[in-house]
N, C-alpha and C positions, 0 to 999 in steps of 0.2 A: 631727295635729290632735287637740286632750285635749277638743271639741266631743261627741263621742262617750260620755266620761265623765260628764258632765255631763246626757248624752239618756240615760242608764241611772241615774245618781241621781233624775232629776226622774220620771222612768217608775216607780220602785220607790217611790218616794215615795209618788204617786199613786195607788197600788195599795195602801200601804198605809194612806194616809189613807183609802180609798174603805170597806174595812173595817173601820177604825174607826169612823168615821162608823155603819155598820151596827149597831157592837154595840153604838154609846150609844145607838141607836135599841131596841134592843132591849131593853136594861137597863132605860131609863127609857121606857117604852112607859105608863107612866100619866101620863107629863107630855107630852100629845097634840101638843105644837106639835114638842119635839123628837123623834119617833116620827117624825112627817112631814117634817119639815124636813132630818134626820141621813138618812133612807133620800132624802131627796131631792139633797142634797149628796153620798151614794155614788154618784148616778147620776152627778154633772155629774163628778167626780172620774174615775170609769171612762171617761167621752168626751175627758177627757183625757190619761188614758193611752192611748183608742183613736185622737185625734188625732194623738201622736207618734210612731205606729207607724210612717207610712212612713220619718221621718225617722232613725227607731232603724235602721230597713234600709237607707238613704240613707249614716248614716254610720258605719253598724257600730256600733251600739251598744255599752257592754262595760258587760258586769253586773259590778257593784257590790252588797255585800252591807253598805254603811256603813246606806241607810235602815231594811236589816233589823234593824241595831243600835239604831238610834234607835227606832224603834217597837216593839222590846224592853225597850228603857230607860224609855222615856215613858209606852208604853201595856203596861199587863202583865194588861189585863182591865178590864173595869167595875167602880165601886163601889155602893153601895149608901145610899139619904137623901140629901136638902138636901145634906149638904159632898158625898158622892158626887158626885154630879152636877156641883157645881161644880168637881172637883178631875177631871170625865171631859172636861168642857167646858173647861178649863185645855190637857189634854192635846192634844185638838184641835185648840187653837187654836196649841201650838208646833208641832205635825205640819207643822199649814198655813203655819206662816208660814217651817218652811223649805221647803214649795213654790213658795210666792212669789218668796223669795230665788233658789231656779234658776232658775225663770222669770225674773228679773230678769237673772241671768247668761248663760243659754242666751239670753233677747234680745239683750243685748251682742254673742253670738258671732253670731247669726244675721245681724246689722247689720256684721260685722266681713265676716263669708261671701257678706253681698249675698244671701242665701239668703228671697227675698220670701215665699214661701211661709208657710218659719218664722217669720218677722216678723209674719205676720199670723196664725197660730195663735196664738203668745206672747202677741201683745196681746189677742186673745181669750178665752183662758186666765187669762193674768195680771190680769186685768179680774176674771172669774169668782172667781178666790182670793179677790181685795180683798172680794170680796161676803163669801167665805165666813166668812172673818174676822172681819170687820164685824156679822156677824149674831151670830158667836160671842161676840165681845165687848160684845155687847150684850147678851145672855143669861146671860154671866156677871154686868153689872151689875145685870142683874135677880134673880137668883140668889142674890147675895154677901149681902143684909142678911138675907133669911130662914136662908141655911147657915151664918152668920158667928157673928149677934147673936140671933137668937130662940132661947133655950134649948126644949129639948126633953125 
């Protein structure tokens, strides 16, 4: 069962979306909504990697060091100004959206497994993403004319 593989990419994910989250809150800590909102989205991220834990024991999880790569890749730090922010808020929001996407897939398996339980984390979880997303992306559109078009 590759189920397993897929509860340790969504797990490393999680964990490191949860920290990113953290450090645009910290970077950008004079623009008060994302201070609040990013430390507030590291919370809901770490509850779901504390959600998959039994399931990571359930099916043997196996670490996987692929998320580690991508949030090497993606996120290499906070930046700094308007594009900053937009291009941290970029980053976040592909972190999350390949959250989503295992949630999407680890739903599948869980549906495959008859595994109720995870059926009903997943949809909870994967619910919460959509938020996180959603908000992100709408922060970016708020964001993009003033970091785009207003010179400085």
């Amino acid at each position: 069962m590759h189920l397993a593989h897929y509860l340790g990419l969504l797990h490393r994910s999680q964990v490191n979306l949860a920290d990113a989250f953290r450090q645009v809150a910290v970077a950008h800590h004079a623009e008060p909504d994302i201070a609040i909102l990013c430390r507030r989205q590291a919370q809901v991220c770490d509850g779901h990697a504390g959600l998959l834990h039994p399931f990571a024991e359930r099916y043997a999880e196996e670490a996987t060091d692929e998320p580690d790569r991508l949030h090497a890749q993606l996120f290499r730090g906070t930046r700094t100004g308007g594009i900053g922010l937009l291009r941290d808020l970029h980053d976040l929001y592909l972190m999350a959206a390949e959250c989503d996407i295992c949630w999407t897939l680890v739903g599948q398996a869980a549906r495959g497994a008859r595994d109720e339980r995870l059926i009903e984390v997943v949809a909870r979880c994967d619910e919460e993403t959509a938020v996180q997303m959603q908000w992100l992306r709408t922060r970016m559109k708020q964001a993009a004319p003033q970091a785009l078009v207003v010179a400085r």
